[in-house]
C-alpha positions, 0 to 999 in steps of 0.5 A, a space after each residue: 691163220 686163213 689156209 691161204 697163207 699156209 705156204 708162206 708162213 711154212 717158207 718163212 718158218 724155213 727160212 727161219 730156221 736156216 737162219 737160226 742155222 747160220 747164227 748158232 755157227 757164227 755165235 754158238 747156241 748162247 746167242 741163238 737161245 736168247 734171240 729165241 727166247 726173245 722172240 717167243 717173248 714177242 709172240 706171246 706178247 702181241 698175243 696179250 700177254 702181258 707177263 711176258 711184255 714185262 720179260 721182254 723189257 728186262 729180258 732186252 734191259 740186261 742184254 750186255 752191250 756185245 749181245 746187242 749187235 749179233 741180236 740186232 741183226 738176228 731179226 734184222 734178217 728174220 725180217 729181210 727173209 719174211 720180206 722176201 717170202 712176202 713178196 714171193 708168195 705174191 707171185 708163187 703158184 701157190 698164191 696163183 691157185 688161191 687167186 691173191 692177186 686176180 690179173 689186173 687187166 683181166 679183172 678190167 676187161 671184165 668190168 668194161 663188158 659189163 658196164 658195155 663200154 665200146 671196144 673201139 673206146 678201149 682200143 683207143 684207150 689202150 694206143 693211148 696209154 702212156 705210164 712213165 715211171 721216174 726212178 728218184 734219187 730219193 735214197 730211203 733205200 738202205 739196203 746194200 746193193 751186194 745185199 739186194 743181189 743175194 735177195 734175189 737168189 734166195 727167192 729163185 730157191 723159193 721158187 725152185 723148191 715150189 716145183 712138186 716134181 724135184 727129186 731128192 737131192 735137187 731138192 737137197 741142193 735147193 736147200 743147201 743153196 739157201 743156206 749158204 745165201 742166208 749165211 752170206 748175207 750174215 757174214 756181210 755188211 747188212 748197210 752201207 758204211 759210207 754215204 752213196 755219191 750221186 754216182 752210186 745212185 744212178 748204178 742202183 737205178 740202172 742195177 733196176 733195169 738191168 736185172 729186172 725192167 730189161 725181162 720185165 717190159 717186154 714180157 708185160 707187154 706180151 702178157 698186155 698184147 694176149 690179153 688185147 688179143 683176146 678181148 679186142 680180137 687185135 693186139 699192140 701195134 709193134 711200135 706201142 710204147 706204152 711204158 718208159 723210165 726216167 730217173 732223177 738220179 744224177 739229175 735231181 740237185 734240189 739241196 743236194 750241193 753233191 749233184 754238180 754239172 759235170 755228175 750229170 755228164 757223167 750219169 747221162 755217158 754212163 746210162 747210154 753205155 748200159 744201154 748198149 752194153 744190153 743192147 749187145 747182149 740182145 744182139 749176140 743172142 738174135 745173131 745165134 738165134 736167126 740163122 734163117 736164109 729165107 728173106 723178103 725183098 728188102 731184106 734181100 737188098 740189105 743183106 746183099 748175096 750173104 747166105 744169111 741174111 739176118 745174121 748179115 743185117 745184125 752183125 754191124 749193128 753188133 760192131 757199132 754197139 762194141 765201138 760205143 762202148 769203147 768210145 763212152 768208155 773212153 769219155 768216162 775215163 777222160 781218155 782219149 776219144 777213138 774215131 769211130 761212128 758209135 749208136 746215136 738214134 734210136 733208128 739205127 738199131 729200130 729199123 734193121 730190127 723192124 725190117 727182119 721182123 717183118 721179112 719172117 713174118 711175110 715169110 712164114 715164120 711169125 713164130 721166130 719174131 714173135 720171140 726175142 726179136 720183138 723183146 728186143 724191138 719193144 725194149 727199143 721203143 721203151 729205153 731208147 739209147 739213154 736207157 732212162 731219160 735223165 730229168 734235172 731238178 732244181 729249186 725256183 731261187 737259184 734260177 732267179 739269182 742268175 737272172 738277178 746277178 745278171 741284171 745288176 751286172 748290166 746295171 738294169 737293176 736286182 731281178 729278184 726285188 721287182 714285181 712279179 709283173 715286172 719279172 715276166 715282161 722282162 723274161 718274155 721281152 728277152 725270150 723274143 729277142 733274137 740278140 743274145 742275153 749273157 755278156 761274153 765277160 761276165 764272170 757270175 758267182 760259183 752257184 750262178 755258173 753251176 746253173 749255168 754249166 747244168 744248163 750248156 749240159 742239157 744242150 750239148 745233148 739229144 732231147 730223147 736224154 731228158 725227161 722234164 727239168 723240173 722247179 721245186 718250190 716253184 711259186 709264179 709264172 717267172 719261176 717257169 719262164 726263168 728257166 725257158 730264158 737260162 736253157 734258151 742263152 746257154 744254147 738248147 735248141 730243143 723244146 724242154 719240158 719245164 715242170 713246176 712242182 708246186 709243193 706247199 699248201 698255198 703253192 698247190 691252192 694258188 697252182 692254177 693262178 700260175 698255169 693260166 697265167 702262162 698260157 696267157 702269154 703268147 710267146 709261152 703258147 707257141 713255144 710250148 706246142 700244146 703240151 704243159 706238164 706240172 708236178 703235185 707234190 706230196 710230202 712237203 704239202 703233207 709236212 706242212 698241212 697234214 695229210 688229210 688237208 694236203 690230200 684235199 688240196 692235191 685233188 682240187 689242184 689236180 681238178 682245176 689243172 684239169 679244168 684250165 688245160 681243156 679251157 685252153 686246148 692244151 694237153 695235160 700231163 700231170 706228175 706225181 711226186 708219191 713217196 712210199 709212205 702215205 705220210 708222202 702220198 703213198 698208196 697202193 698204186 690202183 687205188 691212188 690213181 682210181 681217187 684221182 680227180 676225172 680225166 686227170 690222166 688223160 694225160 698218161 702217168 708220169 709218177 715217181 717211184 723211189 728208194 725201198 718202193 722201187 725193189 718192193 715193186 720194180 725190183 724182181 721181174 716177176 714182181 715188176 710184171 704185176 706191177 706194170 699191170 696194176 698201173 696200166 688196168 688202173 689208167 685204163 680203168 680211169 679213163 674209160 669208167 671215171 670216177 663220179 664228180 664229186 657233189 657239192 656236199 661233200 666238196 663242202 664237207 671236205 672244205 670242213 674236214 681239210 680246214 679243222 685236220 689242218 689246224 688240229 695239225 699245226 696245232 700239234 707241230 707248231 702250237 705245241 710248245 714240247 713238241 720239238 723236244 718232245 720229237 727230237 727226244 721220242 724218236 731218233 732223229 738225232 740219230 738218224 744223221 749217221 745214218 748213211 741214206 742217201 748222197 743228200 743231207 737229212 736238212 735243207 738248212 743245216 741250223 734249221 728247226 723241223 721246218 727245214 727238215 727234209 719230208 723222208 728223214 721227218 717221216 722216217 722218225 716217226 715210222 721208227 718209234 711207231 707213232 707214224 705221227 705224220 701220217 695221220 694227225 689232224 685226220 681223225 680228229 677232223 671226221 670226228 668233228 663232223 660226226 659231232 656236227 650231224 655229218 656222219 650220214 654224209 660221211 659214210 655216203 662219200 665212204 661208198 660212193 667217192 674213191 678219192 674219200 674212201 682212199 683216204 680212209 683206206 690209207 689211214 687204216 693201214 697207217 693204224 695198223 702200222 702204230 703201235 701204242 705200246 711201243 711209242 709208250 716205252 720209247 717215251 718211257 725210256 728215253 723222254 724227259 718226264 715233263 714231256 710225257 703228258 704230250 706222249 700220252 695225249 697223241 696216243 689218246 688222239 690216236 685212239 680216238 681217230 682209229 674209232 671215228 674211222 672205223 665208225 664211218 666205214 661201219 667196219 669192226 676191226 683195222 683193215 677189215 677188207 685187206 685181209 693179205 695187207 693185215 697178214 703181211 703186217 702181222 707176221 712182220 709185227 712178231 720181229 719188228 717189235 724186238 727191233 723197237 724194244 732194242 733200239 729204244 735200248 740203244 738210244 738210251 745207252 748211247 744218250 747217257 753214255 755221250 760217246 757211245 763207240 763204234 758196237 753200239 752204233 752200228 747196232 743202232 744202225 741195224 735196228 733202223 734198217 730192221 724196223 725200216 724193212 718191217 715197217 716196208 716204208 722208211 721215207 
């Protein structure tokens, strides 16, 4: 092992060990001697031993049904330790003074010295920047929040057992500390027992900021500002806002019948009351702190004669944020409402602040307020008093059935059987008229109400609650317009920004169709004042295509987005829905956004960020810091050295390469004939309904096939028996294609020279390096009809065949020859995660034949699925 990962492998030992610790106590030496035994078997096995693959089987095989569980979660949370040593040493001095992860902005400054771009350019680009960061109620997150909390306890210890100079007995403590965490998280429910509601969602979103992103901003931006300073001789202006959150949690109602108007209500009171409960906490600790008497005039004038100046400015500022509280609280509660003036702007809290900033600088004290006070004004600028702003989501059909219940009520005919043509003359004739829509007595059905309910929601409210109201399955300018029409005659007097999100192959092909459409129209040109966001998605255009064919049509679409804005002068923000798995369009974040079409975030970033991604990138601050890093030196990067334009020949190649992956694909998924019995009896997606993911059903359609499965629980199957089959059928095959058709010269040219293709590559690398044959075989083995295997046997041949095409066009010897860190992490997670498989191919088996299975089999089914989500970092 490369002695740079020397320290992470001696903590993961030690946590190992503790653990063992806590089992043997809890379960006696028996337990501890088979989980053992189990886990040499597997080291031994990945090494090639295939006498000792055989004892694992049997060694699992004849584990009596009680053992199950307690070495279910045995490596369950060997994997949640080495999850958590994994993700410390990324921050750790040890990993600091191996340089794993050189400073991200640093390494761009560099780079844009070099290749003499202008400091006035880079200035320009940085008061530019905008990254905003969507938290989504897409719940691939199973781990429990009282589990998360002591995750982050563990890994202070780490970090305090880091330090050379602790004595003895501080180092004793450490350690006797750990342990205790480690035998809490034991004797604990490792998931969860009931489904999230909604509700829950939104707490863990605001969990997110409250124990990391509320230290975390503000020291990125300090780190940001330093680097400015010694680069560009100037730092962030006081009011930058180069970072903000939104969440759809609480919002996001797309199949997800749980999400109602008045959850929306409640998620929007509750996140303006953590944002003052924090804010109050900033404030009591300013009061401390700024005791000064020394002030500038305007100051003085504020505070009037108090001796204390500061404190004088601060200390109502403190009381209206304890009135807010106890007003919100009261309409949480459905209690009766106090009278009292409570936060509602922004300003109220950004301009005391400013003017005390401003008086200790005049009067020779920058040191002070360049402490907490200007954390707390840049936290101002980015959380606002929503803390995050609330984006609605919402499918394209059900704003075109109240248009179409609406219109039949007026006896003027069904909206939804008229032409396209016909829908937007209608939509905009009634967006410039000055009378109003909605008949007094109409009473609509119960889902035409709720939209409509969700609507008045959205314009009872301030504009700085929401983000965008975005339309999944959006298809034409009407779905768009339809929205304007609905918000405008439930009475929002704001200018929302209404976001399609174009999902499926065809909608991303036709997107640009629908953007010019709509700025064609005069009304809709004027109303937008110049600003169009659109969303690309990921998975559903990847379920439905493949990835190499979506990954295509998402850059193109992108491309001519790009094209179609600058035509017609407008700015252009475009949205990425990225799950975590590269099945939904997940990649490590620079290298996702350094393939992205030229001038494509020109705009800034608004991506989503979701479910276990948000703890393994947002979730500790230290970790949060370098992630906010990697996204602005990213942003920066891609706009100041774009990438090249594609040449004509590999735009023709990549036609080629998308139109034969997505055939070879839907070949598979739609062609096949075993395929569904094939997926449902291979994987456990049957299973995976019981498991407690989310507030959304696993199905669009309940009835429905794999068609109407939801993108997370289609990728989430797959990962579990490691074929990971989504993330990479059709590619392969298609590159080989090409290298049969004399191509490989331009392939491998495209591989050098085009980030958007290498990035490709690169993903798909890390997805071989997550399968693993051997084991999708014994689930096949184990719990498949004989009939079906041959199609088993035939994917993993694919399989074979498509790793060697890549590594062939990418000239390289070996998976993930240039990530040595990202090859580490996957191996020293393998050793656990494949017991993992082996007893839930087990547990499928018993609880398949044995019909009613009973409450131990389940939830230790239940913990191997969060086990092997945890190994394979990637569950949707």
């Amino acid at each position: 092992m490369n002695e740079k990962y020397a320290p992470l492998k001696s903590n993961v030992k030690m946590l190992g060990h503790l653990l063992g610790n806590t089992i043997k106590e809890a379960h006696g030496e028996a337990i501890l001697e088979k989980v053992e035994t189990i886990r040499q078997l597997s080291k031994s096995a990945r090494g090639g031993n295939q006498a000792d693959r055989d004892a694992l089987i049997e060694e699992i095989k004849n584990l009596p049904n009680e053992q199950l569980t307690p070495v279910a979660r045995a490596f369950n949370q060997f994997l949640n330790l080495t999850n958590i040593a994994d993700q410390y040493h990324t921050i750790s001095r040890s990993c600091e003074a191996d340089v794993c992860e050189p400073d991200p902005v640093y390494s761009l400054f560099s780079k844009l010295s070099e290749e003499n771009i202008s400091k006035l350019d880079t200035a320009q680009a940085v008061r530019d920047l905008n990254i905003e960061l969507v938290l989504t109620a897409h719940p691939t997150e199973i781990t429990r929040r009282t589990m998360i909390n002591k995750l982050v306890k563990i890994n202070k210890c780490l970090s305090q057992l880091e330090l050379n100079e602790l004595s003895h007995s501080e180092r004793k403590k450490n350690e006797r500390r750990l342990e205790q965490l480690i035998a809490q998280s034991w004797h604990s429910d490792v998931i969860r027992k009931q489904r999230p509601t909604p509700l829950d969602e939104a707490k863990w979103g605001f969990a997110v900021v409250e124990n990391s992103l509320w230290e975390a901003v503000p020291e990125f931006l300090r780190e940001l500002d330093d680097r400015l300073e010694n680069y560009l001789g100037e730092g962030l202006p006081i009011d930058a806002r180069p970072v903000h959150f939104s969440s759809w949690m609480g919002g996001d109602r797309d199949g997800n019948p749980f999400v109602t108007h008045s959850i929306t209500r409640e998620v929007l009171l509750l996140s303006r009351w953590k944002a003052a409960d924090l804010y109050l906490g900033d404030f009591q600790e300013l009061i401390t702190e700024l005791s000064m008497v020394k002030c500038n005039d305007e100051v003085r004038e504020m505070a009037g004669d108090q001796h204390e100046p500061y404190r004088a400015i601060l200390k109502p500022i403190r009381v209206l944020l304890n009135n807010t509280l106890e007003v919100l609280d009261a309409k949480i509660n459905h209690q009766d409402v106090p009278n009292k003036p409570i936060l509602e702007h922004v300003d109220q809290l950004w301009d005391p602040l400013l003017a005390c900033y401003k008086s200790l600088h005049e009067c020779g004290m920058s040191v002070i307020a360049d402490g907490s006070l200007l954390d707390t004004l840049r936290r101002i600028k980015a959380f606002g008093v929503h803390l995050v702003r609330l984006d609605i989501r919402q499918e394209s059909t059900r704003h075109s059935d109240v248009i179409s219940e609406l219109t039949r009520y007026l006896g003027i005919g069904d909206y939804d059987q008229w032409s396209e043509q016909d829908k937007v003359s209608f939509l905009v004739n009634e967006l410039s008229s000055k009378r109003p829509l909605l008949p007094r007595d109409w009473q609509p059905s119960e889902q035409v109400q709720e939209v409509l309910d969700t609507c008045r929601i959205v314009a009872s409210q301030s504009r700085e609650a929401f983000g965008a109201y975005v339309i999944s399955m959006a298809r034409t300018a009407s779905d768009v317009l339809a929205v304007h029409l609905i918000l405008q005659e439930c009475g929002c007097k704001f200018r929302m920004d209404v976001c399609p999100l174009f999902e499926t192959l065809d909608d991303l092909n036709n997107s640009e169709a629908v953007i010019k459409q709509l700025l064609n129209i005069d009304w809709y040109r004027g109303y937008i004042q110049n600003h169009q966001m659109v969303m690309i998605g990921y998975s559903d255009s990847a379920k439905d295509a493949g990835v190499m064919s979506a990954g295509w049509a998402q850059y193109s679409a992108m491309e001519s987005l790009v094209k179609v804005s600058e035509e017609a002068g407008i700015e252009l923000t475009l949205f990425h829905g990225r799950g975590g798995t590269i099945g939904r369009g997940g990649a490590p974040a620079h290298a996702a956004l350094l393939s992205q079409p030229p001038k494509s975030l020109k705009g800034g970033l608004r991506v989503t960020e979701q479910g276990e991604m948000i703890r393994f990138k947002l979730g500790l601050p230290e970790i949060a810091v370098n992630s906010l890093g990697l996204y602005a030196s990213a942003i920066l990067e891609a706009n100041l050295l774009p990438p090249p334009e594609p040449k004509q020949d590999w735009r023709d190649l990549m036609d080629v390469l998308s139109e034969v992956s997505c055939e070879s694909y839907r070949q598979i998924v739609r062609g096949e004939p075993d395929f569904v019995p094939y997926f449902r009896q291979a994987t456990p997606e049957l299973e995976l309904g019981k498991l407690p993911l989310g507030s959304r059903p696993a199905k669009r359609n309940p009835n429905g096939g794999v068609e109407s499965l939801r993108a997370i629980p289609w990728i989430f199957s797959w990962s579990q028996n490691r074929l990971v089959l989504p993330a990479w059928l059709g590619a392969g095959e298609a590159i080989q294609y090409s290298i049969d058709k004399g191509h490989q010269e331009l392939l491998e040219d495209m591989c050098r020279e085009w980030p958007f293709f290498s990035t490709r590559l690169g993903m798909l690398e890390m997805v071989y390096s997550k399968c693993n044959l051997e084991i999708s075989r014994y689930y096949d083995e184990r719990l498949a009809d004989p009939s079906l295997l041959p199609l088993g046997d035939k994917l993993r041949a694919q399989l074979q065949k498509d790793i060697k095409a890549v590594l062939n066009v990418e000239n390289s010897d070996h998976l993930m020859q240039s990530d040595p860190w990202g090859q580490e992490s996957i191996r020293l997670r393998n050793i656990y995660v494949e017991p993992l498989n082996m007893l839930q191919a087990e547990l499928l088996y018993r609880t398949r034949q044995d019909g009613e299975a009973g409450e131990e089999l389940d939830e230790a089914l239940m913990v191997t699925i969060a086990g092997i989500a945890a190994g394979m970092r990637n569950t949707g």
